[in-house]
C-alpha positions as CSV (number, residue, x, y, z in Angstrom):
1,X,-86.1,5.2,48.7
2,X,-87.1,8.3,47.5
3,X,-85.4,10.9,45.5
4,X,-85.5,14.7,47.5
5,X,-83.0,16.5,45.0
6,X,-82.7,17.8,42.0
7,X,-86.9,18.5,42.3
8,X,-89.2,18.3,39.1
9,X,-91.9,17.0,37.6
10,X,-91.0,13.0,38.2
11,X,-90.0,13.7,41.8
12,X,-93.2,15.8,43.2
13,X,-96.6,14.6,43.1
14,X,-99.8,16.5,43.3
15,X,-101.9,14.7,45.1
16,X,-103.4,15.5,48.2
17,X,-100.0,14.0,50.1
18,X,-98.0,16.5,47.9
19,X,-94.5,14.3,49.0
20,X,-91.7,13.2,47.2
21,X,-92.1,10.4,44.8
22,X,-89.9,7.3,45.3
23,X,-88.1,6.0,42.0
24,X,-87.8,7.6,38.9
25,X,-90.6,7.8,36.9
26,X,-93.3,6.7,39.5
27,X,-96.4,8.3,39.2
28,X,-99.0,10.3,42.0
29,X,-100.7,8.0,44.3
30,X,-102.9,7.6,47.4
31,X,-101.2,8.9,50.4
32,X,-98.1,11.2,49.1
33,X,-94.6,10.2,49.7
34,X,-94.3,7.7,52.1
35,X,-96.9,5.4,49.7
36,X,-94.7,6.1,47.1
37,X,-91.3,4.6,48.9
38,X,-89.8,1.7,47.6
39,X,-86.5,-0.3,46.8
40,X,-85.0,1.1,44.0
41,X,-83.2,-1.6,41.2
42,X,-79.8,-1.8,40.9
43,X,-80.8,-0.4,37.1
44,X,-82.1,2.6,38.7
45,X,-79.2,2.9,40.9
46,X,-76.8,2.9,38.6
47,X,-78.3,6.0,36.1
48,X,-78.6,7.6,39.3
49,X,-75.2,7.3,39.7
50,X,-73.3,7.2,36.6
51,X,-70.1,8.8,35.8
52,X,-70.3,11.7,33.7
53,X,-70.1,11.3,30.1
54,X,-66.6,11.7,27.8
55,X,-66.1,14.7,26.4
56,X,-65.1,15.1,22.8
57,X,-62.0,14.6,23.3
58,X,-62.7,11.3,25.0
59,X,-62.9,10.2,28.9
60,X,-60.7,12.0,31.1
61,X,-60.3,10.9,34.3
62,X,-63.0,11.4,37.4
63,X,-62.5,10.5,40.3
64,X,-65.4,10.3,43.0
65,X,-65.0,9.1,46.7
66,X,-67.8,7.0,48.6
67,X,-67.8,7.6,52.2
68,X,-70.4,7.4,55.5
69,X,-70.7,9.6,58.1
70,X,-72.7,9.6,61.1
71,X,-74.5,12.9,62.5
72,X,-71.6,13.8,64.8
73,X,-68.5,13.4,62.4
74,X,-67.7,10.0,63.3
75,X,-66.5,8.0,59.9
76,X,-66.0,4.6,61.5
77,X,-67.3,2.8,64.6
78,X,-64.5,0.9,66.7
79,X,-62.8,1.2,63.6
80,X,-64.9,0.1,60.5
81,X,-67.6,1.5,58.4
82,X,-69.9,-1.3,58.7
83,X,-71.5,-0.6,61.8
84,X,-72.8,3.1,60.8
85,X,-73.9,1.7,57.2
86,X,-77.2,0.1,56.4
87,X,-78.4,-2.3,53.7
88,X,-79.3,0.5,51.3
89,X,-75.8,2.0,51.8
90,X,-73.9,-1.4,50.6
91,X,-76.4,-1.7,47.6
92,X,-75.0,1.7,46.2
93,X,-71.4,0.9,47.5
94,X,-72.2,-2.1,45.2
95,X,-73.6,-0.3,42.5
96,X,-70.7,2.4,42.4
97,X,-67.9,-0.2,42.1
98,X,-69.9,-2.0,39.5
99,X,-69.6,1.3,37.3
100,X,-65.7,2.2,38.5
101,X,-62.9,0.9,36.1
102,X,-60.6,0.7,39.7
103,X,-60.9,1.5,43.3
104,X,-58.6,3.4,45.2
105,X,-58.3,2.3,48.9
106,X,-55.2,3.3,51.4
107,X,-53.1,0.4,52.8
108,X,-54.9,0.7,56.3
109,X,-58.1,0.4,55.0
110,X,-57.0,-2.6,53.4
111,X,-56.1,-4.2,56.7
112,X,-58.7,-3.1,58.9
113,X,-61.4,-3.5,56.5
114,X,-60.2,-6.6,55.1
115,X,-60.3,-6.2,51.4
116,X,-61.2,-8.5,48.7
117,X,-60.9,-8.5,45.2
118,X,-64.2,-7.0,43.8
119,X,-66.1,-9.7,42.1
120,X,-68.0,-9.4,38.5
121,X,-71.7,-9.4,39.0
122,X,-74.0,-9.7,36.7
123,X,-76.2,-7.2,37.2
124,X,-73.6,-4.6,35.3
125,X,-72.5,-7.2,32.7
126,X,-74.0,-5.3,30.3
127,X,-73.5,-1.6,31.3
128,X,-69.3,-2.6,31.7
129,X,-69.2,-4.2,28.4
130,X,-71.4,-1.3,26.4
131,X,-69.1,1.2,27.7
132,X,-66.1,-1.0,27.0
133,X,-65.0,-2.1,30.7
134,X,-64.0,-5.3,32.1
135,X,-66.1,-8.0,34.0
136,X,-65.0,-6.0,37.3
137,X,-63.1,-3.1,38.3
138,X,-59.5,-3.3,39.5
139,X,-58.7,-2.7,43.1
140,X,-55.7,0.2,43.1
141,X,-53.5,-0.3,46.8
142,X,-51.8,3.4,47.8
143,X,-49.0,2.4,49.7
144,X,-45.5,4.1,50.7
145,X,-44.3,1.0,52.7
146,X,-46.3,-1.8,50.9
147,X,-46.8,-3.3,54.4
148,X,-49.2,-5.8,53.2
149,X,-49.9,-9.4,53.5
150,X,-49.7,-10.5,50.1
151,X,-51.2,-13.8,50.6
152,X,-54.6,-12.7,50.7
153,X,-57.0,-13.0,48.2
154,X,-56.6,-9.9,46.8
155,X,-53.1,-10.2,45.6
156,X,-53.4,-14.0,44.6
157,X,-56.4,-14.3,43.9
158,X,-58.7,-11.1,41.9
159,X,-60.5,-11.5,38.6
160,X,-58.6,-8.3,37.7
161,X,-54.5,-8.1,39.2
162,X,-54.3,-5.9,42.4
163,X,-52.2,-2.8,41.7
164,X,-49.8,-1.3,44.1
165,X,-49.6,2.6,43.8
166,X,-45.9,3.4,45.8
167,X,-43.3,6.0,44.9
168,X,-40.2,4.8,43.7
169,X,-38.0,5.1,46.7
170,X,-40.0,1.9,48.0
171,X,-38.3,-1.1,49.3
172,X,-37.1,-3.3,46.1
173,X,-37.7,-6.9,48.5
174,X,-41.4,-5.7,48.9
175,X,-41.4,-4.6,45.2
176,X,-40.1,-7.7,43.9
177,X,-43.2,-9.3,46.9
178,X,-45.7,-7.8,45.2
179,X,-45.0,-8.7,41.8
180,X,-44.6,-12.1,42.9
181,X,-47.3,-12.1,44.2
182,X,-49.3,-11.2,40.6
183,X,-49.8,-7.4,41.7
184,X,-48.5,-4.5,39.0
185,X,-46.4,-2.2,40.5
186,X,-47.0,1.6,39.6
187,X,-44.5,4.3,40.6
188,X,-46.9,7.4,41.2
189,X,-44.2,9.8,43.3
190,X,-40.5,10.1,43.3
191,X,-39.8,9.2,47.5
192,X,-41.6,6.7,49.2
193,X,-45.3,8.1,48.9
194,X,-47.6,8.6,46.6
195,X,-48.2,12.1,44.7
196,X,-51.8,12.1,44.7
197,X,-52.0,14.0,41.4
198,X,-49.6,11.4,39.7
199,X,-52.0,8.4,40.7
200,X,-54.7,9.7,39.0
201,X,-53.0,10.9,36.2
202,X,-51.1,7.1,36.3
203,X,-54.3,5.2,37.1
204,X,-56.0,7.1,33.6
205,X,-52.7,6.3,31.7
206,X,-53.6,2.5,32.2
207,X,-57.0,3.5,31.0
208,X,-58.9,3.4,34.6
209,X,-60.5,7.0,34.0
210,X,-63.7,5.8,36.1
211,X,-62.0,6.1,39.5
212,X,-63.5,5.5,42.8
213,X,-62.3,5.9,46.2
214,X,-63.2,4.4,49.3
215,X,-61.0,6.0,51.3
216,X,-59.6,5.9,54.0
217,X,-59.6,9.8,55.5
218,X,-55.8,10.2,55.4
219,X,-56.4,8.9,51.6
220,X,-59.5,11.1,51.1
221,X,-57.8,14.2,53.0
222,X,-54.6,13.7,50.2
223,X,-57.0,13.7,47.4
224,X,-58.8,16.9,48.4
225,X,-55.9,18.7,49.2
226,X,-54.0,18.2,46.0
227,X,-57.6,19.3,44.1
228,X,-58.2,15.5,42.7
229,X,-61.3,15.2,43.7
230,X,-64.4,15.5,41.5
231,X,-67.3,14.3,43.6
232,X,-68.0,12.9,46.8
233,X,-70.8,10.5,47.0
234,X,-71.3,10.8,51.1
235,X,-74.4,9.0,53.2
236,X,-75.3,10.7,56.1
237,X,-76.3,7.9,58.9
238,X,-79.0,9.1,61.5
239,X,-76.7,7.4,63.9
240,X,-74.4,9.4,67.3
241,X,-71.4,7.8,67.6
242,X,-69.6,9.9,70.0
243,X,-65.9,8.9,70.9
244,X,-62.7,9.8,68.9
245,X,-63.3,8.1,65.6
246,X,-61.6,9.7,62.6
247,X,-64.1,12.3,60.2
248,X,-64.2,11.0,56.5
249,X,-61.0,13.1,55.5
250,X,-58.2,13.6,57.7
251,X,-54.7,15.5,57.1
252,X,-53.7,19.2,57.0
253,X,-56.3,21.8,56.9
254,X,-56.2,23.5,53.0
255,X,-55.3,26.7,53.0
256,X,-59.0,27.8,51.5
257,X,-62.0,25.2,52.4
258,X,-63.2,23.0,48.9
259,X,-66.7,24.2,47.7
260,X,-68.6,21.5,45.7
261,X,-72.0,21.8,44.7
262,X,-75.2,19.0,45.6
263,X,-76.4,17.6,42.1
264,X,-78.1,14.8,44.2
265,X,-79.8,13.5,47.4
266,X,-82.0,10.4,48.4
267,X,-83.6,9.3,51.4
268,X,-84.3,6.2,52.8
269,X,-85.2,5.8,56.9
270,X,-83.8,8.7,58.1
271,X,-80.2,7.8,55.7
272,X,-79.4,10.6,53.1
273,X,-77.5,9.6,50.4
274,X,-75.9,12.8,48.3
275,X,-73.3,13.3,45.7
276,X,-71.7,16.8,45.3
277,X,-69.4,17.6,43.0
278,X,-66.9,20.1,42.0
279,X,-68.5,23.3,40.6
């Protein structure tokens, strides 16, 4: 992997190759960039990617959204991520959960990507406990319906309870399903959906300020439209998919397009891995 963006000192050699350096740090060497490439630690991963730090008024909430694209639009391939991802790509979807206090996934997503609870690893021990997290982040279900199975794993069996974000015209018998299940139950809108600004601003009340998103697009599109969303951590895969699969965000156009600014690209075989945030 090598870093193409921000450019300086630690990220351009001046050796004859005169390409990009890989990791952080690594000095000028025999045959320019491509020499230089290597697999980047989890370590480095996750100072490349951490969440900005709290102001002086403490942390306030942030939420960033990790999605994959291929060249042509396409989000998912015969419905899941995993086919247009790469091994890279799942080291940094690792890495950003192991920084997140909770993830934020839409009920479908849930089904067809068949969620589990995320899992402690030991790798960001440390980093969770110096900035005060738990041993994993919680996983945060946005559902109007709370058409769910709750006998997965997820609900009966996470390190950290499952939460259910519904508004509070939900069913009470799938309610009362959930909680049995061990879930917490947050209201976050006053019908049957969720008010995207109100999960956020529900998700930080529980103290869950580090917030990522995994989608899916009718989740991501929501976010974005109510102006939720800080960053967007999005790999581009060198991969056509063609057919009719869904973009990363999907929903009603916004009335004026969302400009966020690039504070970060990497490269590794042809995959571009950038985080843009909101100006």
């Amino acid at each position: 992997m090598r870093r193409l963006f921000p450019v300086t000192d630690q990220t351009v050699t001046t050796d004859s190759g005169g390409g990009p350096l890989g990791a952080p740090g690594e000095g000028g060497g025999e045959g320019g960039g491509a020499a230089q490439e290597r697999e980047w630690s989890l370590d480095e991963l996750a100072d490349a990617y951490a969440y900005p730090e709290p102001g002086p008024g403490g942390p306030g909430p942030w939420l960033r959204a990790n999605m994959v694209s291929t060249l042509d639009g396409a989000a998912q391939h015969d419905g899941r991520s995993q086919p247009i991802s790469t091994a890279t790509d799942m080291r940094i979807f690792g890495t950003l959960r192991g920084l997140a206090d909770v993830v934020v996934v839409g009920a479908e997503t849930v089904r067809l990507e068949g969620y589990r609870p995320a899992r402690a690893r030991a790798e960001f021990a440390a980093r969770r406990e110096a900035a005060g997290q738990g041993p994993a982040p919680a996983v945060a279900v946005v559902t109007a319906s709370l058409d769910l199975d709750f006998s997965l794993p997820l609900f009966t069996s996470p390190l950290v309870p499952t939460l259910i974000l519904t508004g509070a015209a939900a069913a009470p018998d799938r309610v009362a399903a959930a909680e049995k299940a061990g879930a917490r139950v947050v209201i976050a809108g006053d019908g049957m959906g969720v008010e995207p600004d109100r999960a956020v601003r529900a998700l930080a009340g529980l103290g869950h300020t580090r917030m990522l998103t995994e989608g899916g697009p009718r989740l991501l599109g929501q976010f974005v439209a109510a102006g939720v969303l800080d960053e967007l951590c999005l790999t581009l895969s060198p991969m056509l998919a063609v057919g009719d699969a869904q973009r990363i965000a999907g929903g009603p156009s916004v009335a004026v397009p969302r400009r966020f600014a690039l504070v970060s690209l990497l490269e590794e075989e042809g995959f571009l891995f950038s985080r843009y945030r909101r100006p």
